[in-house]
Biopython code that builds the backbone (N, CA, C, O; Angstrom):
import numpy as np
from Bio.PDB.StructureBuilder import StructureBuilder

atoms = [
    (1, "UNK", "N", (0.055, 12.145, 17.090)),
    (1, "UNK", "CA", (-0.638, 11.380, 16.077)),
    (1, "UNK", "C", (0.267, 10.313, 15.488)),
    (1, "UNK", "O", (-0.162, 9.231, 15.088)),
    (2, "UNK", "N", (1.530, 10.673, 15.458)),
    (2, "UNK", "CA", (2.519, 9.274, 15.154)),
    (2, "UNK", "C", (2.722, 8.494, 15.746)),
    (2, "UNK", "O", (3.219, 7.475, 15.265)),
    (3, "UNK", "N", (2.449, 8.599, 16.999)),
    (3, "UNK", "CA", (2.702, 7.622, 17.702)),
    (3, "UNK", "C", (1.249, 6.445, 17.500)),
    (3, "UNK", "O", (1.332, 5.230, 17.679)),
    (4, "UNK", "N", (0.200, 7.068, 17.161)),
    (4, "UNK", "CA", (-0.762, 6.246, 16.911)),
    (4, "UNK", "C", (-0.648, 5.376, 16.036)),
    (4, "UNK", "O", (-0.887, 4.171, 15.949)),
    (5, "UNK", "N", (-0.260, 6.138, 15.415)),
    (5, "UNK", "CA", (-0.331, 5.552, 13.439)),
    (5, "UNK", "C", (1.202, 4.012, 13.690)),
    (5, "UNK", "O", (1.159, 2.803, 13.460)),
    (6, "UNK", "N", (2.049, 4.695, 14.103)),
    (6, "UNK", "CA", (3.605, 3.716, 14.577)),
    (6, "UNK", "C", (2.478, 2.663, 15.496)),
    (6, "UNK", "O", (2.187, 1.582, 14.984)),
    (7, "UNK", "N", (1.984, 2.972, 16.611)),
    (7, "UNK", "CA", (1.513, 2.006, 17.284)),
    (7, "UNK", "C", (0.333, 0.980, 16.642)),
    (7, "UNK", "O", (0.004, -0.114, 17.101)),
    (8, "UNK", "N", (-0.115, 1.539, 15.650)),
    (8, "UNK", "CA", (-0.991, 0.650, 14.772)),
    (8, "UNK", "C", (-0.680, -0.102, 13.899)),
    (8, "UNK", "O", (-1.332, -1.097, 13.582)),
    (9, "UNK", "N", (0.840, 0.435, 13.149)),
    (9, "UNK", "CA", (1.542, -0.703, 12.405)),
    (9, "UNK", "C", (1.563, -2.167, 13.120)),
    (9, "UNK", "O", (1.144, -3.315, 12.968)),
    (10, "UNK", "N", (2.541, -1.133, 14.242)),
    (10, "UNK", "CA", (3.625, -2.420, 15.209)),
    (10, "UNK", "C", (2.420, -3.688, 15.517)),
    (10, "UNK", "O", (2.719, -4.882, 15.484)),
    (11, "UNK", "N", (1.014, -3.173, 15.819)),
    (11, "UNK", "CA", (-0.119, -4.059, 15.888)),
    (11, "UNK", "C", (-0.489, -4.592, 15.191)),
    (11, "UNK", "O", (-1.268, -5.504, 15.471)),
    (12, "UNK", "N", (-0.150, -4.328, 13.967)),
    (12, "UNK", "CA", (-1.031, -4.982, 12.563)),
    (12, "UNK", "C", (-0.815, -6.402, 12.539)),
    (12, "UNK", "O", (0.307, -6.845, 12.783)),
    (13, "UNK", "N", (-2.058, -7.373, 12.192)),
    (13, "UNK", "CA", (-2.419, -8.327, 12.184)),
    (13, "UNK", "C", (-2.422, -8.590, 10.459)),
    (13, "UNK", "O", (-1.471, -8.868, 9.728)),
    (14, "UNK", "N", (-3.550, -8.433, 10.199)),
    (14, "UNK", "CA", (-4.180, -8.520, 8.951)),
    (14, "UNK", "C", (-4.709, -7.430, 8.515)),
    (14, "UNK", "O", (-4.516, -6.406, 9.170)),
    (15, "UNK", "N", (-5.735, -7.360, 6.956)),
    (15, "UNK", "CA", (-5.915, -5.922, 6.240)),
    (15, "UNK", "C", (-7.394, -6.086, 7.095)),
    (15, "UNK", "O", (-7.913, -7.201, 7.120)),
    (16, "UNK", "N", (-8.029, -4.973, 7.770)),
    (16, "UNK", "CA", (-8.923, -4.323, 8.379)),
    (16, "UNK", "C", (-10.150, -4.485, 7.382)),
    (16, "UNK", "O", (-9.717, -4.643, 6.241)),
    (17, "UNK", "N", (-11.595, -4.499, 7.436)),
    (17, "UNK", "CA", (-12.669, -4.480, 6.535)),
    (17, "UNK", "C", (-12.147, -3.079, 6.058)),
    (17, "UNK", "O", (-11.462, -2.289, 6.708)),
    (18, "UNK", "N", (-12.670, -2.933, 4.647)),
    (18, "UNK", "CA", (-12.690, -1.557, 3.812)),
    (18, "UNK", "C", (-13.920, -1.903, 3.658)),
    (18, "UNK", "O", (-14.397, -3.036, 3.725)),
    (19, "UNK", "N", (-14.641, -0.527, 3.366)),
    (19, "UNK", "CA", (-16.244, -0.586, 3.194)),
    (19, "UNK", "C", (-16.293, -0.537, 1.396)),
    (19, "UNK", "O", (-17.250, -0.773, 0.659)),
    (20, "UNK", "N", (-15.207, -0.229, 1.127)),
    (20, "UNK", "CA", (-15.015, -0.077, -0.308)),
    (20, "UNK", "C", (-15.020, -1.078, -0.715)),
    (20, "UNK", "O", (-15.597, -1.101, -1.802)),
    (21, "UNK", "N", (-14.620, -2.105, -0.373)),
    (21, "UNK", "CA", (-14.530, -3.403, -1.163)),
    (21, "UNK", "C", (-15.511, -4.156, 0.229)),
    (21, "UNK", "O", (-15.178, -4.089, 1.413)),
    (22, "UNK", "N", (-16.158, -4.517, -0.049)),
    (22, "UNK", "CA", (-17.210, -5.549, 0.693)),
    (22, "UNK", "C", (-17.264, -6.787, 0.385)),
    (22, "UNK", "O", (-17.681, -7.621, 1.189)),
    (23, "UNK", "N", (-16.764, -7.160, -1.076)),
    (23, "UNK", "CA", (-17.165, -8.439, -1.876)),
    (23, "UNK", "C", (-16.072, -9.661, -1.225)),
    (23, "UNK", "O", (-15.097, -9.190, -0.640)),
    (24, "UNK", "N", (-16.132, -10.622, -1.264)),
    (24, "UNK", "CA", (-14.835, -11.672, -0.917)),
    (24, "UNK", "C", (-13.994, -11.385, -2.076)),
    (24, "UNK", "O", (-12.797, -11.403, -1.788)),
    (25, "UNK", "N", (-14.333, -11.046, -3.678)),
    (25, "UNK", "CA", (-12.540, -10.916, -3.859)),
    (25, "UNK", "C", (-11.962, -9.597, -3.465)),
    (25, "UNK", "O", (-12.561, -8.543, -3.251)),
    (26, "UNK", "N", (-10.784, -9.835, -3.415)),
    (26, "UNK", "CA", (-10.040, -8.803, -2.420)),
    (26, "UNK", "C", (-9.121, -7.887, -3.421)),
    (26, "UNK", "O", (-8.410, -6.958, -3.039)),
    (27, "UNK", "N", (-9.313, -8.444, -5.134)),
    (27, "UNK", "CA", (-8.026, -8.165, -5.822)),
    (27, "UNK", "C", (-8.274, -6.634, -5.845)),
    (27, "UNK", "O", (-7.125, -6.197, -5.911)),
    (28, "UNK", "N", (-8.780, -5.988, -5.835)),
    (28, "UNK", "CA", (-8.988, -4.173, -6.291)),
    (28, "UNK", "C", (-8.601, -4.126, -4.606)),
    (28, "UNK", "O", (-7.415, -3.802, -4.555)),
    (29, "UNK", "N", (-8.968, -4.260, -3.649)),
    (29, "UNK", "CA", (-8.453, -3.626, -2.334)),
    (29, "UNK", "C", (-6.683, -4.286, -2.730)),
    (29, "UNK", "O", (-5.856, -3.402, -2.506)),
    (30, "UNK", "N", (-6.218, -5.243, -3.103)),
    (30, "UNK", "CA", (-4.683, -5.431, -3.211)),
    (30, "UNK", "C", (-4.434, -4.389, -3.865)),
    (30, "UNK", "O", (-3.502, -3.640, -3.571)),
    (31, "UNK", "N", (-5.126, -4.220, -4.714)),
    (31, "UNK", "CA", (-4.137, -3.039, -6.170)),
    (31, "UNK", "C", (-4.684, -1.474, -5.359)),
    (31, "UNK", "O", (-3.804, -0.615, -5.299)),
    (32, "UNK", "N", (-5.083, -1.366, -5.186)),
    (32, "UNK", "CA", (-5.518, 0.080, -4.425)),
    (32, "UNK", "C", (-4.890, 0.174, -3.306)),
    (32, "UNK", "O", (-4.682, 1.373, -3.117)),
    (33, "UNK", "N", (-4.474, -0.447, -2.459)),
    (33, "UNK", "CA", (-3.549, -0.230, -1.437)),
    (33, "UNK", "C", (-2.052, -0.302, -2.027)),
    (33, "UNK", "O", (-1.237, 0.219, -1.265)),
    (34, "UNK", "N", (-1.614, -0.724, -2.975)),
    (34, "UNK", "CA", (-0.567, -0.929, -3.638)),
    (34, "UNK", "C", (-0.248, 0.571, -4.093)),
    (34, "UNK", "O", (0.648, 1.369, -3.819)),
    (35, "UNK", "N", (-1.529, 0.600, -5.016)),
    (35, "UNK", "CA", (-1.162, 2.291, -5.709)),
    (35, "UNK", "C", (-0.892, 3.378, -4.338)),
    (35, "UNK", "O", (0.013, 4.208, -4.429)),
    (36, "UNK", "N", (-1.677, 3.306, -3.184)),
    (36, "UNK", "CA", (-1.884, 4.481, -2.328)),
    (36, "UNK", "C", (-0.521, 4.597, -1.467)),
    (36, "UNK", "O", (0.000, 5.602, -0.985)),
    (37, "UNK", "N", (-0.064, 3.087, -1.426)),
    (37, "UNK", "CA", (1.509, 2.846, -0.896)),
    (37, "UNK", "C", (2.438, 3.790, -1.552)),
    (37, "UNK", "O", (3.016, 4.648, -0.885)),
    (38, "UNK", "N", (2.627, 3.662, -2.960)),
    (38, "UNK", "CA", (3.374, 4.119, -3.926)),
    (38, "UNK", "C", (3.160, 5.842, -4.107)),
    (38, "UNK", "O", (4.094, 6.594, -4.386)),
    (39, "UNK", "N", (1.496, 6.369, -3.852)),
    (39, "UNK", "CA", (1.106, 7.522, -3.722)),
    (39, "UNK", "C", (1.507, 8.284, -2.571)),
    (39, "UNK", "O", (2.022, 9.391, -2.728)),
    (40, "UNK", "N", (1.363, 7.909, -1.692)),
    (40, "UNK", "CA", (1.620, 7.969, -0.230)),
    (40, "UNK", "C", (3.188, 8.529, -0.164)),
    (40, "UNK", "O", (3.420, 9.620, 0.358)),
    (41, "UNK", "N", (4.331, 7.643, -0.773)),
    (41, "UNK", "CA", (5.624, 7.897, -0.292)),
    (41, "UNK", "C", (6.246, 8.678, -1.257)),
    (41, "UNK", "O", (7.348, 9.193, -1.070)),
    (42, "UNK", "N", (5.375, 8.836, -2.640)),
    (42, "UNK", "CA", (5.983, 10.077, -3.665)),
    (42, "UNK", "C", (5.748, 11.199, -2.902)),
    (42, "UNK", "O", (6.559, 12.065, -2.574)),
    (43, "UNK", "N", (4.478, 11.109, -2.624)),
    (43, "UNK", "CA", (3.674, 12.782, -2.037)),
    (43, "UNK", "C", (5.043, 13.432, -0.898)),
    (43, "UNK", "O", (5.706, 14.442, -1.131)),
    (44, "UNK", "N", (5.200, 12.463, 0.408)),
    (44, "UNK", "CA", (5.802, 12.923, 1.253)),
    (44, "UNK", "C", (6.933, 12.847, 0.654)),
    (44, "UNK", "O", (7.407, 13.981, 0.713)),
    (45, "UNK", "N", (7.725, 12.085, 0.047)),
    (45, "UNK", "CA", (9.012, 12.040, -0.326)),
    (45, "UNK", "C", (9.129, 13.462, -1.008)),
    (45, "UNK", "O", (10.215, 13.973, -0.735)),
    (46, "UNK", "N", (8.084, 14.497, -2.063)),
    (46, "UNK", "CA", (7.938, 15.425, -2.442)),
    (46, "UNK", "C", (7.962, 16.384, -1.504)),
    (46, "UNK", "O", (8.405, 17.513, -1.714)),
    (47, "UNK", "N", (7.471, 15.975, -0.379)),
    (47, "UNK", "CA", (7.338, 17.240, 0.904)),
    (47, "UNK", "C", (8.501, 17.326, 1.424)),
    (47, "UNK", "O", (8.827, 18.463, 1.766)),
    (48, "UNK", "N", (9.638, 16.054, 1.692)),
    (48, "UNK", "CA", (10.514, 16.175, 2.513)),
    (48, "UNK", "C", (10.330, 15.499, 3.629)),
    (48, "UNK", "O", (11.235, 15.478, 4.464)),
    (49, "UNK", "N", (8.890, 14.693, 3.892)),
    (49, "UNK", "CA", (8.357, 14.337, 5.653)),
    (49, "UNK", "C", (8.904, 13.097, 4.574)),
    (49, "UNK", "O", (9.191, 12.847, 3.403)),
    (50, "UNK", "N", (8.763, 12.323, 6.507)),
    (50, "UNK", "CA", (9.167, 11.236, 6.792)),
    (50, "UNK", "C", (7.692, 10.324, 6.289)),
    (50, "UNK", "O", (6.505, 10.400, 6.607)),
    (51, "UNK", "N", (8.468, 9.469, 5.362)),
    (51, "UNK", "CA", (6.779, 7.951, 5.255)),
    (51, "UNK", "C", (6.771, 7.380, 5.910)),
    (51, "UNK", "O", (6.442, 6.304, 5.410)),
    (52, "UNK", "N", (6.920, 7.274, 6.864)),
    (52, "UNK", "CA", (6.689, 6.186, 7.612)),
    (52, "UNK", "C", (5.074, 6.001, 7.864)),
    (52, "UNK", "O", (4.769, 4.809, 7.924)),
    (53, "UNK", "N", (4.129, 6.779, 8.001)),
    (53, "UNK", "CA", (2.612, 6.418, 8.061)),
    (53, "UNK", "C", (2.133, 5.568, 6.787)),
    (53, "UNK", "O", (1.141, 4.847, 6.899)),
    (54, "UNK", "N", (2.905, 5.660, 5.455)),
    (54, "UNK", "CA", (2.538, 4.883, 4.038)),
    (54, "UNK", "C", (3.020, 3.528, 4.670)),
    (54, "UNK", "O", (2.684, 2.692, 3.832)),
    (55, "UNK", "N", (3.760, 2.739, 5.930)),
    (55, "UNK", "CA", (3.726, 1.451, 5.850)),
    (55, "UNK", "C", (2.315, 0.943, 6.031)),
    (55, "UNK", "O", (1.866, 0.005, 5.371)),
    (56, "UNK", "N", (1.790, 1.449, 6.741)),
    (56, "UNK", "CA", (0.312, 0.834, 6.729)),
    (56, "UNK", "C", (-0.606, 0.242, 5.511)),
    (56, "UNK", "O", (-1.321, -0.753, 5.393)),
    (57, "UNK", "N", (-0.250, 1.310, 4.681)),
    (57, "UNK", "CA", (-0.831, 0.588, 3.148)),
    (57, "UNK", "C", (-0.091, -0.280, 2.695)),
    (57, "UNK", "O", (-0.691, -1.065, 1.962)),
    (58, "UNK", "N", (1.600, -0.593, 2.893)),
    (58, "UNK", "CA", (2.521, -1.773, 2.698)),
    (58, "UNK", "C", (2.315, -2.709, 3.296)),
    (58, "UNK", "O", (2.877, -3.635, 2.711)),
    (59, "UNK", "N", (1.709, -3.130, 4.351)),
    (59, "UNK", "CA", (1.264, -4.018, 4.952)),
    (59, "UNK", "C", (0.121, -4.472, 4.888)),
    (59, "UNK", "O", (-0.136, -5.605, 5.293)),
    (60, "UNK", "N", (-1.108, -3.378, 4.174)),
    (60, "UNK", "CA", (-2.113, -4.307, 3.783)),
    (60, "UNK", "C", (-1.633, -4.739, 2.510)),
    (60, "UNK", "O", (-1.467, -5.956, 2.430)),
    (61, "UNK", "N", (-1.438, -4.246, 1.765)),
    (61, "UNK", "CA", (-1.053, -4.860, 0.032)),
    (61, "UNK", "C", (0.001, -6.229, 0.748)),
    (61, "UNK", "O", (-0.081, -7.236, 0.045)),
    (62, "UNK", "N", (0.522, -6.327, 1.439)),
    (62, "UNK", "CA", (1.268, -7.124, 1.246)),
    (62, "UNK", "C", (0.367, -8.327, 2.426)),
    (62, "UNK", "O", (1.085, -9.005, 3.160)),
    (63, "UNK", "N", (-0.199, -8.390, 2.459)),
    (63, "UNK", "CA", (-1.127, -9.601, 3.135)),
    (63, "UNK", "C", (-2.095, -9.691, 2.341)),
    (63, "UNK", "O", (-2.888, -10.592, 2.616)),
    (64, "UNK", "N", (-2.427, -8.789, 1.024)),
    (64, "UNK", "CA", (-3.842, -9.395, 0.701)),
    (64, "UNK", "C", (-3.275, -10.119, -0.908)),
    (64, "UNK", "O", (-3.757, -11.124, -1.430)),
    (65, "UNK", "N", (-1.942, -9.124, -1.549)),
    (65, "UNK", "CA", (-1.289, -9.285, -2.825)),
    (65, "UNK", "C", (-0.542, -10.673, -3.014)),
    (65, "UNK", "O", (0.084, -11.024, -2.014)),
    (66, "UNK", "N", (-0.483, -11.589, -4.181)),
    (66, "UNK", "CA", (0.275, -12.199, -3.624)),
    (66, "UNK", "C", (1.707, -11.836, -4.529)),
    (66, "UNK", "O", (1.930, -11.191, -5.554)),
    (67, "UNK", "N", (2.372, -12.462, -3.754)),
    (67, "UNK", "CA", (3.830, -11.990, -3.951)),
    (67, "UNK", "C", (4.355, -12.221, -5.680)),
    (67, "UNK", "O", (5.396, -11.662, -6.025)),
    (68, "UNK", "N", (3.856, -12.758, -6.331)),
    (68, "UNK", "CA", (4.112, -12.792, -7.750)),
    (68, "UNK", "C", (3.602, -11.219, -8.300)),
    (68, "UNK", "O", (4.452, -10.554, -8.891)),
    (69, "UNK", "N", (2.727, -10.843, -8.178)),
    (69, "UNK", "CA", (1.818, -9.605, -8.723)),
    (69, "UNK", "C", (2.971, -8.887, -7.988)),
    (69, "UNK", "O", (3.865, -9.041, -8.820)),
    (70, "UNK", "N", (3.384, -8.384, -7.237)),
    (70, "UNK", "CA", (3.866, -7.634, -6.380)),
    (70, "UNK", "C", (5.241, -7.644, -7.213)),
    (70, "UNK", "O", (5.187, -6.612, -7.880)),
    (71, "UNK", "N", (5.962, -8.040, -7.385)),
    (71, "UNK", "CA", (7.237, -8.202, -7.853)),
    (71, "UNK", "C", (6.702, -7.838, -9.352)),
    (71, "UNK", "O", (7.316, -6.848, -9.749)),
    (72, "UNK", "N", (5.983, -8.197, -10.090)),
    (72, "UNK", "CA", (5.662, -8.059, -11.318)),
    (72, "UNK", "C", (5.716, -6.466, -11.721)),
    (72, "UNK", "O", (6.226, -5.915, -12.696)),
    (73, "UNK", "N", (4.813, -5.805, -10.316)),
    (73, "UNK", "CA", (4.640, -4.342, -10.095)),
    (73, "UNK", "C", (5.621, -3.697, -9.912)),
    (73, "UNK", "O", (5.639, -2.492, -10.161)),
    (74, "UNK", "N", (6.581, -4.301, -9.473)),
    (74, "UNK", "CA", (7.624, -3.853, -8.858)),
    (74, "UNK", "C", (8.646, -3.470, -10.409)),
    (74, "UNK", "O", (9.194, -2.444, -10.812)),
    (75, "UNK", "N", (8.573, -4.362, -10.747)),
    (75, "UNK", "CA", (9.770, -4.215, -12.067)),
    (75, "UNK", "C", (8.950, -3.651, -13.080)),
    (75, "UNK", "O", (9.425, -3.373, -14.181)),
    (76, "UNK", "N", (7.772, -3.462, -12.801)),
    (76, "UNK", "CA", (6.961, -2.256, -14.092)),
    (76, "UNK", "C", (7.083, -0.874, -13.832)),
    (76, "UNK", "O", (7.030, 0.006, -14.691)),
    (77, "UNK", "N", (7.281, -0.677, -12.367)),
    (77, "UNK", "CA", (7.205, 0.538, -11.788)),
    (77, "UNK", "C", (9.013, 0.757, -11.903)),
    (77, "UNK", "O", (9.372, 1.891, -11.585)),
    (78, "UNK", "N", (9.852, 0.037, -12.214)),
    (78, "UNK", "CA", (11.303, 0.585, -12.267)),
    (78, "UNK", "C", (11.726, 0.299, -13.804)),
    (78, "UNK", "O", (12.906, 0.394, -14.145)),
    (79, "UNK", "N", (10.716, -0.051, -14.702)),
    (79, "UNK", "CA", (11.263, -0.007, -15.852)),
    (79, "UNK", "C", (10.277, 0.946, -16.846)),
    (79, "UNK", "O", (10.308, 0.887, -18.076)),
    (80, "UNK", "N", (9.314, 1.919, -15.985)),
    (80, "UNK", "CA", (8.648, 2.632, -16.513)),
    (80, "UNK", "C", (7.037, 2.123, -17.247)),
    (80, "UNK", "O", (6.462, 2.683, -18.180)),
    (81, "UNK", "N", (6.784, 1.442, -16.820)),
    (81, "UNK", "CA", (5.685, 0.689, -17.883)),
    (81, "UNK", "C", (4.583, 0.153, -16.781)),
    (81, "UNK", "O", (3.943, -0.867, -17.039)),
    (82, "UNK", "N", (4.398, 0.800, -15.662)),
    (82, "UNK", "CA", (3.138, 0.119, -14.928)),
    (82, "UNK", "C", (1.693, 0.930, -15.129)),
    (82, "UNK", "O", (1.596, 2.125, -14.850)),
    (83, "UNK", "N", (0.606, 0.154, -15.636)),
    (83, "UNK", "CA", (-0.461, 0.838, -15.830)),
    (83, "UNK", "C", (-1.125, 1.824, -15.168)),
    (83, "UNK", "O", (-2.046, 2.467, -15.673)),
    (84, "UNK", "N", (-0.574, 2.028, -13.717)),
    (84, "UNK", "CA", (-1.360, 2.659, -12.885)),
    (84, "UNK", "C", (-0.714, 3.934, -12.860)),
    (84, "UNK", "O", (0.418, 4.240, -13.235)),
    (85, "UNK", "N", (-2.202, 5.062, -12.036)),
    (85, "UNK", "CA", (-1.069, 6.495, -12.205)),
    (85, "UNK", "C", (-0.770, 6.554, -10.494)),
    (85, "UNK", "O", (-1.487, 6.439, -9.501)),
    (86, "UNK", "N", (0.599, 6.780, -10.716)),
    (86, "UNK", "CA", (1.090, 7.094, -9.191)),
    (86, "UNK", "C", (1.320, 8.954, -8.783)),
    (86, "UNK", "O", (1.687, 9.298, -7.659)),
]
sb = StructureBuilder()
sb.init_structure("model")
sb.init_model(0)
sb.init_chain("A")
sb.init_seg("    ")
for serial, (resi, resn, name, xyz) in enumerate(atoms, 1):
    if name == "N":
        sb.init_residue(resn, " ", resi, " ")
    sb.init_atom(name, np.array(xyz, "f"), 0.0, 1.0, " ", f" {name:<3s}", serial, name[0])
structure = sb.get_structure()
């Protein structure tokens, strides 16, 4: 199954339709792949496994986010103060 998931990164183009977000703005699929990134590599980092399957959500957030928000998140999430629950 890793090898799927590895072989689907290495392929990644762009973020895939989500049925969840249907609308043209894209900002809740940016922030929801953002959080699930961040969810994703606590959980396993908690287990001890390897994240490497959470790049997939790093790679959509990071084609749909733009890079200001992202950095913004970034220094909320290391100075304790980001709204979201991870």
């Amino acid at each position: 199954m890793s090898d799927t998931i590895e072989e689907r990164i290495k392929n990644y183009r762009t973020a895939p339709f989500d049925a969840r977000f249907p609308n043209v703005n894209q900002t809740r699929n940016c922030y929801q792949n953002y959080l699930d990134f961040h969810r994703c590599t606590k959980a396993l980092g908690a287990k001890d496994q390897d994240p490497a399957p959470c790049q997939w959500y790093a790679r959509v957030y990071q084609s749909l986010c733009p890079r200001s928000w992202v950095d913004k998140w970034d220094e909320q999430l290391e100075n304790g103060s980001f709204p979201g629950k991870i």
